[in-house]
C-alpha positions as CSV (number, residue, x, y, z in Angstrom):
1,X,88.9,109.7,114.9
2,X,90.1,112.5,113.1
3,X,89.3,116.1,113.3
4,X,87.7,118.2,110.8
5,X,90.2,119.7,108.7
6,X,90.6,123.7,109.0
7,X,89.5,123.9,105.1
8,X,86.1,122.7,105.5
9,X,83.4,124.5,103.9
10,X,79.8,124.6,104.8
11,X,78.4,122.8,102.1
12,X,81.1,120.0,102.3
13,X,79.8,116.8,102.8
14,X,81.2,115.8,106.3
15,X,79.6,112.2,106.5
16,X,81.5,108.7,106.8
17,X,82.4,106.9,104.1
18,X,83.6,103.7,104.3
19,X,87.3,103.3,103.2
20,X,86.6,99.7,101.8
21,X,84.9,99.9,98.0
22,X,82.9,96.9,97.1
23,X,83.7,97.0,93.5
24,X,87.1,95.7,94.7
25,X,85.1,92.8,95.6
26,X,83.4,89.4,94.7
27,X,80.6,90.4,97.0
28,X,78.3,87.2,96.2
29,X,75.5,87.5,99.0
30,X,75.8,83.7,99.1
31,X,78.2,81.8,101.6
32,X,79.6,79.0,99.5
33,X,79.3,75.4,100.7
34,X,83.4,75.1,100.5
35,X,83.4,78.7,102.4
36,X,81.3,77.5,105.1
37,X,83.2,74.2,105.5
38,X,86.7,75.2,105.7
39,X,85.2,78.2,108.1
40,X,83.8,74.9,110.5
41,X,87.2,73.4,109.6
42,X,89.7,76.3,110.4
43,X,87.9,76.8,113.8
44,X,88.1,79.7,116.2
45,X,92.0,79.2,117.4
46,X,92.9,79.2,113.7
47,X,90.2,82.3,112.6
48,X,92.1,83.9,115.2
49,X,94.8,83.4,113.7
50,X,97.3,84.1,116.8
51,X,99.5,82.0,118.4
52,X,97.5,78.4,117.2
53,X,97.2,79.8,113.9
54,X,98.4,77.3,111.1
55,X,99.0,79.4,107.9
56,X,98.9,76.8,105.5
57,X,95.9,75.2,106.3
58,X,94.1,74.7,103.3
59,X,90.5,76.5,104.3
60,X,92.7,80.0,104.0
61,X,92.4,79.6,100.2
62,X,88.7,78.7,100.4
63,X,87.9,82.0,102.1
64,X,90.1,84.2,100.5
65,X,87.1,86.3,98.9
66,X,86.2,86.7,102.5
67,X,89.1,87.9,104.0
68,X,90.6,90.2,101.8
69,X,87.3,92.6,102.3
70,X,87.9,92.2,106.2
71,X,91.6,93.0,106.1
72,X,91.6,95.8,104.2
73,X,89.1,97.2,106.4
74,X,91.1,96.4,109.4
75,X,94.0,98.1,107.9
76,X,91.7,101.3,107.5
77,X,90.7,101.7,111.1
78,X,92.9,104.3,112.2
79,X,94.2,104.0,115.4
80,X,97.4,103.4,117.0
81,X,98.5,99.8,116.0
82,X,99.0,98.1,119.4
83,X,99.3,94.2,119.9
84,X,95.8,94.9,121.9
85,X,94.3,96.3,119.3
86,X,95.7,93.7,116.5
87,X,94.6,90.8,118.6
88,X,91.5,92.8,118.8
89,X,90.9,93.0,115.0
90,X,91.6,89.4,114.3
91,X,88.9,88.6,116.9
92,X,86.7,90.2,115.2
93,X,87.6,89.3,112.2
94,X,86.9,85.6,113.2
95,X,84.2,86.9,114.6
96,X,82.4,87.9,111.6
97,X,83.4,84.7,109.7
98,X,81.8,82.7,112.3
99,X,78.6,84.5,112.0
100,X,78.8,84.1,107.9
101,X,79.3,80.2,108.7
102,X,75.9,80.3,111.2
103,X,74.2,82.5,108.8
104,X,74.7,81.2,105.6
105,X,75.1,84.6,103.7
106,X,78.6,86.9,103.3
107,X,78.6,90.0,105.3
108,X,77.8,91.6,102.1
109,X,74.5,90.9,102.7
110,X,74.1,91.5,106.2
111,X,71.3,93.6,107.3
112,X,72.4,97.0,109.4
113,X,70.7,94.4,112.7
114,X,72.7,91.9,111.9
């Protein structure tokens, strides 16, 4: 995390924001029927995308609306950019598309439980 800059005035509002904007977004609550299959088709070795990873499988295109949100948010986590923490990200980011497959629904319309 970062520290609180030396300019900070008391009625500044310190809290988190998150650095991804949703209007960026088709943020369609939904999970599409194509989504969900090429999620069940790309399977976890390729969601990791790591060292099975196949690039041109065609599911990639079918999620794109997906995975643009979850990139860009892995690209805002500050922190040192170690292969640890990379492989770390991609997990979750397959993660996360697993449990859109399971749960029918984009993590746009998650719950703060789920």
């Amino acid at each position: 995390m970062s520290a609180v800059p030396a300019t900070v005035s008391a009625g500044d509002d310190l809290r988190w924001r998150s650095p991804v904007d949703p209007g960026r977004y088709d943020v369609t609550p939904v999970l599409r029927v194509a989504e969900k299959d090429a999620i069940t088709e790309l399977g976890v070795d390729n969601l990791r995308r790591l060292a099975r990873h196949d690039p041109d499988a065609r599911g990639w295109t079918k999620i794109r609306r997906l995975l643009l949100a979850l990139d860009d948010a892995t690209a805002a986590v500050q922190a040192p950019r170690t292969p640890h923490r990379r492989r770390a990200m991609l997990d979750a980011t397959a993660v996360v598309l697993l449990h859109c497959a399971q749960t029918g629904t984009s993590f746009w319309s998650w719950t703060d439980e789920q």
